[in-house]
PDB file with one MODEL, atoms N, CA, C and O in Angstrom:
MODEL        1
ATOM      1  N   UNK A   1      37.773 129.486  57.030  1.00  0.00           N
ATOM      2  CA  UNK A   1      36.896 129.525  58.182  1.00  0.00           C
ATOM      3  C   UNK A   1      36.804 128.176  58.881  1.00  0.00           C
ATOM      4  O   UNK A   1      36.594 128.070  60.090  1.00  0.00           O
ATOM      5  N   UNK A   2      37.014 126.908  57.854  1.00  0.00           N
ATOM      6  CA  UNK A   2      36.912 125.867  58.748  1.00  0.00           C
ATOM      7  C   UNK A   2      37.751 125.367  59.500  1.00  0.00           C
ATOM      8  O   UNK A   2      37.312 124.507  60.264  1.00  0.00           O
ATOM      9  N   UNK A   3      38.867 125.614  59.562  1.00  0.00           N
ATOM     10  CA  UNK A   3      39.805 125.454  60.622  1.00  0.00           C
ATOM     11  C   UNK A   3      40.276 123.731  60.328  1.00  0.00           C
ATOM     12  O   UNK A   3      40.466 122.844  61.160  1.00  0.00           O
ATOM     13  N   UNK A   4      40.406 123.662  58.254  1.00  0.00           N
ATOM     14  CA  UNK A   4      40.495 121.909  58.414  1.00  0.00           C
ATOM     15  C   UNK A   4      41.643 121.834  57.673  1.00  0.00           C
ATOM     16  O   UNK A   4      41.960 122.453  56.658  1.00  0.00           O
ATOM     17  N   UNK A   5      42.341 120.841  58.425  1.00  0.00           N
ATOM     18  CA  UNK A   5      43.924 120.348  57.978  1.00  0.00           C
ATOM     19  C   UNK A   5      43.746 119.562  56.666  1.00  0.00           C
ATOM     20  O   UNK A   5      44.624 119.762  55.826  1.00  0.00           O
ATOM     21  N   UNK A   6      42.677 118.628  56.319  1.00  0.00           N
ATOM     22  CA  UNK A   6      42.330 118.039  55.091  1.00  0.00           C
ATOM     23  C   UNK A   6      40.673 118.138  54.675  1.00  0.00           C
ATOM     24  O   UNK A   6      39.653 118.221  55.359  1.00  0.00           O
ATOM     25  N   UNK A   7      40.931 118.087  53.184  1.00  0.00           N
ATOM     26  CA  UNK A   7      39.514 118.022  52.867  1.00  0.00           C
ATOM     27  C   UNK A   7      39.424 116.934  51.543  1.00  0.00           C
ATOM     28  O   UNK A   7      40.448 116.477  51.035  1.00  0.00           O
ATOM     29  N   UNK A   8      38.473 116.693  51.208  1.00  0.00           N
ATOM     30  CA  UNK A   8      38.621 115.681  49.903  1.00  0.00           C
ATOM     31  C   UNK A   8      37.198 116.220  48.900  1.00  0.00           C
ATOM     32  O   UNK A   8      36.126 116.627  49.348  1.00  0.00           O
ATOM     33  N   UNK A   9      37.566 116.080  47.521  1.00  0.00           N
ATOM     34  CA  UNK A   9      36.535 115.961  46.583  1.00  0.00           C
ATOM     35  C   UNK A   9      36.429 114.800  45.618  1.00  0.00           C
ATOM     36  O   UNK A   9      37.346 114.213  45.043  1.00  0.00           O
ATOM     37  N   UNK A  10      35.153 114.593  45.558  1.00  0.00           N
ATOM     38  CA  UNK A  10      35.079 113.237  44.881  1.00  0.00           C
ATOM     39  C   UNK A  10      33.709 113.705  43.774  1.00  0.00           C
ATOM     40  O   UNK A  10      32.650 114.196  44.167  1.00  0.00           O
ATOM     41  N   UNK A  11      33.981 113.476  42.676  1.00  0.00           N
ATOM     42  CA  UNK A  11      33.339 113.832  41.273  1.00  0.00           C
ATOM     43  C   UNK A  11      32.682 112.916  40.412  1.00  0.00           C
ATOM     44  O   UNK A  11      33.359 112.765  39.395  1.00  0.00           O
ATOM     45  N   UNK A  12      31.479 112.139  40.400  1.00  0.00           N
ATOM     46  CA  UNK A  12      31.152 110.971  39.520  1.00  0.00           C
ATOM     47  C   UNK A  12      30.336 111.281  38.887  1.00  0.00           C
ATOM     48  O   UNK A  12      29.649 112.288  39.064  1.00  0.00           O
ATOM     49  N   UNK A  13      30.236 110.554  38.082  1.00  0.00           N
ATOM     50  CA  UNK A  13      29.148 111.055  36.490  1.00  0.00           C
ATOM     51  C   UNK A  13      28.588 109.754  36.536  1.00  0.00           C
ATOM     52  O   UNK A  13      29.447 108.872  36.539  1.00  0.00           O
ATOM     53  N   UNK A  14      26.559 109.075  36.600  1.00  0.00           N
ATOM     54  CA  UNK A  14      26.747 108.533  36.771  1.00  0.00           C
ATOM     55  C   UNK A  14      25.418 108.617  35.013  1.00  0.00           C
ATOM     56  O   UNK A  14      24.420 109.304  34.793  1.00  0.00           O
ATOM     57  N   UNK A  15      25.900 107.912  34.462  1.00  0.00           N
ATOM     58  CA  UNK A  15      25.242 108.105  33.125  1.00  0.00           C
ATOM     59  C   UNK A  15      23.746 107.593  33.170  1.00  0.00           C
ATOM     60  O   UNK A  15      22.797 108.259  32.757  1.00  0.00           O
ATOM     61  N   UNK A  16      23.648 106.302  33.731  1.00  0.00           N
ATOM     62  CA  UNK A  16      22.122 105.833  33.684  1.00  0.00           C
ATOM     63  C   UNK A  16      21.451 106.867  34.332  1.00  0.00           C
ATOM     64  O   UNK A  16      20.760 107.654  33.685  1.00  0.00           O
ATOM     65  N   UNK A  17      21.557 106.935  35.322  1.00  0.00           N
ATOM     66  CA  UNK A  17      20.716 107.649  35.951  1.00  0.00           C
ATOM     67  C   UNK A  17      20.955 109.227  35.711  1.00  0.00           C
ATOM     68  O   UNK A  17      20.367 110.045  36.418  1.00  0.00           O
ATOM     69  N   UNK A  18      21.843 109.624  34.683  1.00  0.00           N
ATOM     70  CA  UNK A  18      21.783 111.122  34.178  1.00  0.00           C
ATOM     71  C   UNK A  18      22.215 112.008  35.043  1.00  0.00           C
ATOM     72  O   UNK A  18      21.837 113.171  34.897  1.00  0.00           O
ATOM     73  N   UNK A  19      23.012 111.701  36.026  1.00  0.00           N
ATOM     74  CA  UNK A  19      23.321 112.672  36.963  1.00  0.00           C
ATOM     75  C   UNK A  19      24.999 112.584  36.995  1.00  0.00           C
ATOM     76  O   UNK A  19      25.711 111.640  36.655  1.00  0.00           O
ATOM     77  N   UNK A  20      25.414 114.019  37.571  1.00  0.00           N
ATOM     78  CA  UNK A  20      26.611 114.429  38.244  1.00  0.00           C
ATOM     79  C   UNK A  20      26.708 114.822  39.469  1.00  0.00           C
ATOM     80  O   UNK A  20      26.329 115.922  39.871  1.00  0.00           O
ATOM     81  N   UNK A  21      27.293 113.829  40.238  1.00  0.00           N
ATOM     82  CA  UNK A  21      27.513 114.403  42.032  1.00  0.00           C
ATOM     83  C   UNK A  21      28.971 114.705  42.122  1.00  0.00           C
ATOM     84  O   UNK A  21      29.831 114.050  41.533  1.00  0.00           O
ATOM     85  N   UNK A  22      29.234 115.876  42.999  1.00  0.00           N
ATOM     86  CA  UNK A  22      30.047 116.366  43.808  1.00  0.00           C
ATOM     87  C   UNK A  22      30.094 116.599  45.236  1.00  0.00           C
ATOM     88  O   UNK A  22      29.414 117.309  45.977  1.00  0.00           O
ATOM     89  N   UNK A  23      30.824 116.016  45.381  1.00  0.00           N
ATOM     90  CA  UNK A  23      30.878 115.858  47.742  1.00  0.00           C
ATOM     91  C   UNK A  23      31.981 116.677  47.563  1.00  0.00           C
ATOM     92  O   UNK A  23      32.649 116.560  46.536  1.00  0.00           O
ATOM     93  N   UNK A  24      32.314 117.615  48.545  1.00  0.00           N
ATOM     94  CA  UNK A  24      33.161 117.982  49.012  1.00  0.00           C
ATOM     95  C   UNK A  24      33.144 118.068  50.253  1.00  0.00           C
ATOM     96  O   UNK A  24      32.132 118.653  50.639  1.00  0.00           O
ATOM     97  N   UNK A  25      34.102 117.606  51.407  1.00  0.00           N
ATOM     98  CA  UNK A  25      33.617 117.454  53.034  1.00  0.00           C
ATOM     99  C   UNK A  25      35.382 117.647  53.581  1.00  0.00           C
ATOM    100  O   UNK A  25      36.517 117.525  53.119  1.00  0.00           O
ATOM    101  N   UNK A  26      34.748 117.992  54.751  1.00  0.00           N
ATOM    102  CA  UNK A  26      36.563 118.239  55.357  1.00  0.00           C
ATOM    103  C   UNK A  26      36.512 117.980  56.749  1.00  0.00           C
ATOM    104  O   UNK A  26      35.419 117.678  57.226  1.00  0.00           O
ATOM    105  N   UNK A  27      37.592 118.051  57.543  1.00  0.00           N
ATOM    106  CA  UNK A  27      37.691 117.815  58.666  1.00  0.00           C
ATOM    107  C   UNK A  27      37.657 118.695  59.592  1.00  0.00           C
ATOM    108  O   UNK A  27      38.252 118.474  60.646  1.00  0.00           O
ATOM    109  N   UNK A  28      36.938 119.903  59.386  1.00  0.00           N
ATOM    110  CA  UNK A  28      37.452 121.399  60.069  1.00  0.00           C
ATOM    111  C   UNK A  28      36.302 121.548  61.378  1.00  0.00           C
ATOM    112  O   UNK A  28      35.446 120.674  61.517  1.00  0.00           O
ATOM    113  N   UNK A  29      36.364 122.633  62.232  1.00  0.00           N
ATOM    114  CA  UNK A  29      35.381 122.187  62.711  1.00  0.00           C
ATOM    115  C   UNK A  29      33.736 122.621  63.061  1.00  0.00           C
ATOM    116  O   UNK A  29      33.100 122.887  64.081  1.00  0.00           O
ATOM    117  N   UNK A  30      33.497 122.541  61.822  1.00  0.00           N
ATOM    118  CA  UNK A  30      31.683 122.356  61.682  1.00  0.00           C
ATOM    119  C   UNK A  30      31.152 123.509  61.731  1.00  0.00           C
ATOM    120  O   UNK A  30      31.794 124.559  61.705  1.00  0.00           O
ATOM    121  N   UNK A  31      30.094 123.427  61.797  1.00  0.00           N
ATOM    122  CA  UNK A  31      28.962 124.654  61.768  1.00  0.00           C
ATOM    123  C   UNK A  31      27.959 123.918  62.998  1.00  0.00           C
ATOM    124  O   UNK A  31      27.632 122.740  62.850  1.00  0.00           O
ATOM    125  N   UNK A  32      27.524 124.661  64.154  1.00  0.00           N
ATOM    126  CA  UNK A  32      26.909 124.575  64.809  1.00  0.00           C
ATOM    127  C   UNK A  32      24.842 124.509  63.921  1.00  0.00           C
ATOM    128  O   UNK A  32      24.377 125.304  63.105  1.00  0.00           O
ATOM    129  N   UNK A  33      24.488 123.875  64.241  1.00  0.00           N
ATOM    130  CA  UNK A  33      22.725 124.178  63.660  1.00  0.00           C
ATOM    131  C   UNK A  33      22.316 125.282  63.377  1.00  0.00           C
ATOM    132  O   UNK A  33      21.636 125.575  62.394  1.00  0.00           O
ATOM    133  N   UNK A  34      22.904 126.363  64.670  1.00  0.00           N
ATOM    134  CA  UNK A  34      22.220 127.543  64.504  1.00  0.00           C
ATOM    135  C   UNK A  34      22.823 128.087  63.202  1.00  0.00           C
ATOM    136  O   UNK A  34      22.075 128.550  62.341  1.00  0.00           O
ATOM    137  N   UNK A  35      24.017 128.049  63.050  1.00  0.00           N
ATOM    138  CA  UNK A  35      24.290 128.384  61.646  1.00  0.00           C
ATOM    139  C   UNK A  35      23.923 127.846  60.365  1.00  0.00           C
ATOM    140  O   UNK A  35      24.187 128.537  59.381  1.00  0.00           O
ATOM    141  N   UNK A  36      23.295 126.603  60.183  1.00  0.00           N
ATOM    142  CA  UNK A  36      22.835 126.078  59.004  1.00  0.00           C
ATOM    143  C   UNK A  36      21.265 126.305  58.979  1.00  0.00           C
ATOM    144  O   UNK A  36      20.544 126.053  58.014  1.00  0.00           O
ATOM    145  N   UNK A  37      20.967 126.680  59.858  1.00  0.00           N
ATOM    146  CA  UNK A  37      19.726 127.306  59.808  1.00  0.00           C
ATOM    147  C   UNK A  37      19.421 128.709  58.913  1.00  0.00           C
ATOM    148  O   UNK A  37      18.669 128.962  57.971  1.00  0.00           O
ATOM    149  N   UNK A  38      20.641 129.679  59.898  1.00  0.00           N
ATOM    150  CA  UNK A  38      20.625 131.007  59.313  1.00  0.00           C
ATOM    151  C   UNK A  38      21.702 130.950  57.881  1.00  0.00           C
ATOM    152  O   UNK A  38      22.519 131.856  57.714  1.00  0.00           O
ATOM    153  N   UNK A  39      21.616 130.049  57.120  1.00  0.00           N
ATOM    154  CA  UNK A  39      22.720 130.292  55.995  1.00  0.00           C
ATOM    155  C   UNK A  39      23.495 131.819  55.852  1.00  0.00           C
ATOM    156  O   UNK A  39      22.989 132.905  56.132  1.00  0.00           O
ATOM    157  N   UNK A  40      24.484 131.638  55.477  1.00  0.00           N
ATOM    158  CA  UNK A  40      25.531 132.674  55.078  1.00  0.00           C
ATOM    159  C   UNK A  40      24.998 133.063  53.732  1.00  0.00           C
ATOM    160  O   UNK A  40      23.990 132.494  53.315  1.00  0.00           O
ATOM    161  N   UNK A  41      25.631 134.045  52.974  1.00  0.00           N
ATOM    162  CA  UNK A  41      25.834 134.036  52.069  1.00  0.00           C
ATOM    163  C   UNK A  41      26.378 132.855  51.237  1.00  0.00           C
ATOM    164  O   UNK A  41      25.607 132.260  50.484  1.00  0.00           O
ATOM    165  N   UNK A  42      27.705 132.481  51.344  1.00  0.00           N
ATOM    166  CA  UNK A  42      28.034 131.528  50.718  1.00  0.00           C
ATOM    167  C   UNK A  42      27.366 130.345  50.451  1.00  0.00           C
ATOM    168  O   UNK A  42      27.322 129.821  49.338  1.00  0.00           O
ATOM    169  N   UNK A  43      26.790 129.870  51.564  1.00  0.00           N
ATOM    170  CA  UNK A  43      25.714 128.695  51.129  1.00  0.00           C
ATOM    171  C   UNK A  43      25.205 129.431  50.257  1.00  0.00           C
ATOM    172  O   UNK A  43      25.627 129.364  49.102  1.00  0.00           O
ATOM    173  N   UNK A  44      24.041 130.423  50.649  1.00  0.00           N
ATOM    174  CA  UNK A  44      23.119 130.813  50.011  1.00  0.00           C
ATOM    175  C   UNK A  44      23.418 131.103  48.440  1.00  0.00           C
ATOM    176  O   UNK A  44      22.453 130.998  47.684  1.00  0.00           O
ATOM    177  N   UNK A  45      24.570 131.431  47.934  1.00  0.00           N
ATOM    178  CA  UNK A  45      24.999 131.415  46.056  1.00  0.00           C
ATOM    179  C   UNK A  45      25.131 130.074  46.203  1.00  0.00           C
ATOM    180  O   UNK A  45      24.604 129.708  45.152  1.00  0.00           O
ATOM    181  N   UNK A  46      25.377 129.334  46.619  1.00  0.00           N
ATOM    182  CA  UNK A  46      25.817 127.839  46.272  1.00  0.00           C
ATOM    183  C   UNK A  46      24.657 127.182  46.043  1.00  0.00           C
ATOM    184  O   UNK A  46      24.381 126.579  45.006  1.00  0.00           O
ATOM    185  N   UNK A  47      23.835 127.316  47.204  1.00  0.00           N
ATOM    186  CA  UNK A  47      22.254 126.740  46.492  1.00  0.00           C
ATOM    187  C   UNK A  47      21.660 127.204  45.700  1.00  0.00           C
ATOM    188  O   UNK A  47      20.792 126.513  45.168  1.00  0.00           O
ATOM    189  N   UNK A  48      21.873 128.654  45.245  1.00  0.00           N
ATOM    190  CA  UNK A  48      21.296 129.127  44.084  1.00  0.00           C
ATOM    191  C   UNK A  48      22.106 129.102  42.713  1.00  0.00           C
ATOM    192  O   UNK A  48      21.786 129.652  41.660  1.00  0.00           O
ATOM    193  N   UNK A  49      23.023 128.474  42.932  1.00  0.00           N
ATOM    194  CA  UNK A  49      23.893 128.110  41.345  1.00  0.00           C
ATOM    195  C   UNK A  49      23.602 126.939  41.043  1.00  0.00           C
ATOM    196  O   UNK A  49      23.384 126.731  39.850  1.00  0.00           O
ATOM    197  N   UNK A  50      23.533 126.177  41.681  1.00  0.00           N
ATOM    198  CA  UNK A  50      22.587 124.576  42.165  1.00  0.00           C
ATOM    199  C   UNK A  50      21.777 124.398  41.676  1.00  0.00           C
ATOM    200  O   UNK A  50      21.765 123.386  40.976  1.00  0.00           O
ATOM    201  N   UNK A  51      20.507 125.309  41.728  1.00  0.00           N
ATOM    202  CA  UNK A  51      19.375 125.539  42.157  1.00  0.00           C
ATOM    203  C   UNK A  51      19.266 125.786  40.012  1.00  0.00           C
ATOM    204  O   UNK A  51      18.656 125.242  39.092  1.00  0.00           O
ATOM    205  N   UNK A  52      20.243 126.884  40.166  1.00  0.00           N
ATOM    206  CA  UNK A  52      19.763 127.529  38.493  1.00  0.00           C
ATOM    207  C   UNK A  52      19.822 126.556  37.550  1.00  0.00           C
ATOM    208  O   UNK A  52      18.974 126.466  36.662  1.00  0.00           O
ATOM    209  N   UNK A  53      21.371 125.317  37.735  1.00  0.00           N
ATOM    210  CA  UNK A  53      21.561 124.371  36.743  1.00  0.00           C
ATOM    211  C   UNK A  53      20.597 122.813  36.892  1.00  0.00           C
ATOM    212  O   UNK A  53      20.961 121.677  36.589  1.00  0.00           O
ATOM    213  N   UNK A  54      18.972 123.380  37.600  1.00  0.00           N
ATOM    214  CA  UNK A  54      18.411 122.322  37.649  1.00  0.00           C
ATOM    215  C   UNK A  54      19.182 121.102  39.115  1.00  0.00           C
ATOM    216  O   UNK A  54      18.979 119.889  39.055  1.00  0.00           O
ATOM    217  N   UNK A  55      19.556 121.389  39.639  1.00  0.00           N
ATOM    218  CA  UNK A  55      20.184 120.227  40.854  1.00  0.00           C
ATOM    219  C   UNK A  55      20.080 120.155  41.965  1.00  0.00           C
ATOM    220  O   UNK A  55      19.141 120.949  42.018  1.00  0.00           O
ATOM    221  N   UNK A  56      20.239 119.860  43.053  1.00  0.00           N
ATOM    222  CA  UNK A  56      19.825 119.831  43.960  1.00  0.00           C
ATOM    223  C   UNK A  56      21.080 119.751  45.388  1.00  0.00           C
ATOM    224  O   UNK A  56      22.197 119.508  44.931  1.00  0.00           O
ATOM    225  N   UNK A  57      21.079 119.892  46.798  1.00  0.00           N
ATOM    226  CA  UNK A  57      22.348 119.662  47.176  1.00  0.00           C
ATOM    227  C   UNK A  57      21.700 119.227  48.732  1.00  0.00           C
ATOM    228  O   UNK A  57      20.520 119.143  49.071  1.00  0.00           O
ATOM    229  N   UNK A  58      22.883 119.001  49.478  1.00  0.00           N
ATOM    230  CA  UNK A  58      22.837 118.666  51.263  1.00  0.00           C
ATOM    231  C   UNK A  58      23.805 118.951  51.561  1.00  0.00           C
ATOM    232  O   UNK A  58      24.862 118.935  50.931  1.00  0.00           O
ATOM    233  N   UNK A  59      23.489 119.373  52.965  1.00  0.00           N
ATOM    234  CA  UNK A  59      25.195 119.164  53.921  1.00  0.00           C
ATOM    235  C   UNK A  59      24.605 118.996  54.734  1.00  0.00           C
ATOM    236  O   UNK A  59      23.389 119.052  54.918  1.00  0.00           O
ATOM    237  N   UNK A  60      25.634 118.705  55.485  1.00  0.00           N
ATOM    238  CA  UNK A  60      25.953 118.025  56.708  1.00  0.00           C
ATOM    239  C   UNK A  60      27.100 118.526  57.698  1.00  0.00           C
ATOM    240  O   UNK A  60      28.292 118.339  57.452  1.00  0.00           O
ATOM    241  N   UNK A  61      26.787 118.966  58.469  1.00  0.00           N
ATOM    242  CA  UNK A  61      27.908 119.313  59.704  1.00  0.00           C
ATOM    243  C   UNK A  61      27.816 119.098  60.809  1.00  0.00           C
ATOM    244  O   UNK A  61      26.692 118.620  60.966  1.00  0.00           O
ATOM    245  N   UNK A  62      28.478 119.169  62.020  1.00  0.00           N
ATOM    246  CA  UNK A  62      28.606 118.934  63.376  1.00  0.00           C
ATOM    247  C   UNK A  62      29.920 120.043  63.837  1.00  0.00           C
ATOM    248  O   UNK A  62      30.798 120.325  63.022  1.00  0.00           O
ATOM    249  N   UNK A  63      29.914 120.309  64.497  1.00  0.00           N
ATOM    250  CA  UNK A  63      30.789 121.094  65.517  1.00  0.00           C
ATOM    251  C   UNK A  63      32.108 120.101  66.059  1.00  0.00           C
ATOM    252  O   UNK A  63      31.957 119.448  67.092  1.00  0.00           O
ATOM    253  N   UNK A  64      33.000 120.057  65.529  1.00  0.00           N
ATOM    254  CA  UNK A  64      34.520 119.577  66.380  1.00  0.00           C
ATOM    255  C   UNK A  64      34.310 118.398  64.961  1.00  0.00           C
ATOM    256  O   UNK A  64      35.228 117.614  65.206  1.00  0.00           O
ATOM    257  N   UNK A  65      33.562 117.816  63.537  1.00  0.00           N
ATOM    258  CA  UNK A  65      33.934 116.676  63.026  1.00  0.00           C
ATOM    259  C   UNK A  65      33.489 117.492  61.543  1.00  0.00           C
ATOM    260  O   UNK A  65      33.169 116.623  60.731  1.00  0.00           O
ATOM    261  N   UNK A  66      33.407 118.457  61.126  1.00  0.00           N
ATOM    262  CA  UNK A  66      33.530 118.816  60.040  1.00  0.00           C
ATOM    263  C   UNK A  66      32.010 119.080  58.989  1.00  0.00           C
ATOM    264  O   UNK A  66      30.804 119.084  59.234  1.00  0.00           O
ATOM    265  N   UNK A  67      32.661 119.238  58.024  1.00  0.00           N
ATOM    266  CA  UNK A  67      31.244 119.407  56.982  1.00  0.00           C
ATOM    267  C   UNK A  67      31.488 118.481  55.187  1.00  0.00           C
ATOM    268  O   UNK A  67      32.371 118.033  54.456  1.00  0.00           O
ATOM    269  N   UNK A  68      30.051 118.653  55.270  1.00  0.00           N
ATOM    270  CA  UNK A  68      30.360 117.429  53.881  1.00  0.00           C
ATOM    271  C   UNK A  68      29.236 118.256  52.869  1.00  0.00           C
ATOM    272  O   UNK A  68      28.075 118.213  53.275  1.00  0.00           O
ATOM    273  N   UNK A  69      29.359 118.632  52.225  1.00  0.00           N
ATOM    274  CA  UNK A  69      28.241 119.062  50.871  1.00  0.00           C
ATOM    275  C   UNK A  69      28.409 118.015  49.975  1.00  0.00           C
ATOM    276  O   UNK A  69      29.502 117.491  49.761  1.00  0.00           O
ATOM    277  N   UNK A  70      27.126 117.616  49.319  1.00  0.00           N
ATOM    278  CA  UNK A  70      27.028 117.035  48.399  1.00  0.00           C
ATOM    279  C   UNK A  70      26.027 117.778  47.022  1.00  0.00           C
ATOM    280  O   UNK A  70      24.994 118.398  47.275  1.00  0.00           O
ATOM    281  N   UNK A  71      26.348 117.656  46.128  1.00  0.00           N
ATOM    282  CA  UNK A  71      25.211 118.835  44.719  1.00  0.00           C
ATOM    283  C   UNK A  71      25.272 117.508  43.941  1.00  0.00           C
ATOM    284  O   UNK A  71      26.229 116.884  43.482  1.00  0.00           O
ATOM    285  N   UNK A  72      24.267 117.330  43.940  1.00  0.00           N
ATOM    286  CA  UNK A  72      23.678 116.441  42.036  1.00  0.00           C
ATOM    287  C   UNK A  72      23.276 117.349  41.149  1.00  0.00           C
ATOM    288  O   UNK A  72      22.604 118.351  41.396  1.00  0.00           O
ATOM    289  N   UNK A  73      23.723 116.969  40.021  1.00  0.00           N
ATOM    290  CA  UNK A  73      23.285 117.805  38.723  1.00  0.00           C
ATOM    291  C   UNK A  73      23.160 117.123  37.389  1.00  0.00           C
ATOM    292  O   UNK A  73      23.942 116.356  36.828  1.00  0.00           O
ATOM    293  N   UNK A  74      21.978 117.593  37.013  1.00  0.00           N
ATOM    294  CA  UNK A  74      21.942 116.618  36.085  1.00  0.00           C
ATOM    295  C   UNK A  74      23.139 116.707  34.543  1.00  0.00           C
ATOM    296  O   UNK A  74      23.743 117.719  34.187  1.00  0.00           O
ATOM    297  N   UNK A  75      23.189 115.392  33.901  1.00  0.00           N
ATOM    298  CA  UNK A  75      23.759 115.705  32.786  1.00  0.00           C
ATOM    299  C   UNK A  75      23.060 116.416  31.643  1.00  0.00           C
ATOM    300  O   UNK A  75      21.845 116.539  31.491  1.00  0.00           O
ATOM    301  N   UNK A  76      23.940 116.817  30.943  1.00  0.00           N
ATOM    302  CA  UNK A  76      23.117 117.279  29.779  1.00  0.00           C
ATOM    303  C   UNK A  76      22.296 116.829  28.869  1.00  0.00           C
ATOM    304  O   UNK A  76      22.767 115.942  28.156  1.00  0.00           O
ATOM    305  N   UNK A  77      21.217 117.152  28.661  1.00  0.00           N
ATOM    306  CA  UNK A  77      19.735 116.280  27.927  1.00  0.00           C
ATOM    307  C   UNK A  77      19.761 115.505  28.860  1.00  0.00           C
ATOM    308  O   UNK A  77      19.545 114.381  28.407  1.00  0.00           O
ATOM    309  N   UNK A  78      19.921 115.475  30.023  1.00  0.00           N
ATOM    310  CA  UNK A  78      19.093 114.179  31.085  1.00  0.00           C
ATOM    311  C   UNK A  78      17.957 115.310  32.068  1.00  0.00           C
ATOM    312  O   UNK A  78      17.408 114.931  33.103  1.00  0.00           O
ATOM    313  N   UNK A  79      17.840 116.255  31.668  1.00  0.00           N
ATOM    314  CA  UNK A  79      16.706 116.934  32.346  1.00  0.00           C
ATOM    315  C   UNK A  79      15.484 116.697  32.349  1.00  0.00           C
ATOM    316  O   UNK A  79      14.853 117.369  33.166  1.00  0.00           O
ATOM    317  N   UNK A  80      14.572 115.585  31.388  1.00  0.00           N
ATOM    318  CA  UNK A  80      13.645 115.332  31.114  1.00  0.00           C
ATOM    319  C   UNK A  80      13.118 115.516  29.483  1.00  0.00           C
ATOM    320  O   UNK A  80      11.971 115.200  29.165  1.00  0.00           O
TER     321      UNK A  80
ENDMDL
END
């Protein structure tokens, strides 16, 4: 759907602070507001798989420059 020639993922574990982030963002072109407003489905399991393993997420898009998700999650026994 995004119409992107490249995309990149970047995966860090960052131990002190007990967390795991994943960005994934591409160059395709975007989601207008009105659509991140009305989530799809697909967001919508994505924040709720997110959501189940305790973590949290963002994106970010624009129209003609792409989209970027980011999910933190915590490590294991770093839940509190």
């Amino acid at each position: 759907h995004a119409e992107a020639s490249e995309a990149w993922v970047t995966l860090t574990a960052n131990d002190p602070a007990g967390t795991l982030r994943l960005e994934v963002r591409d160059n395709g072109r975007g989601l207008p507001p009105a659509h991140q407003r009305q989530a799809g489905l697909g967001l919508i399991g994505m924040r709720e798989r997110v959501a189940s393993m305790g973590g949290h997420w963002s994106m970010q898009s624009k129209p003609g420059e792409g989209t970027q998700i980011i999910v933190w999650l915590p490590l294991s026994g770093s839940e509190g």
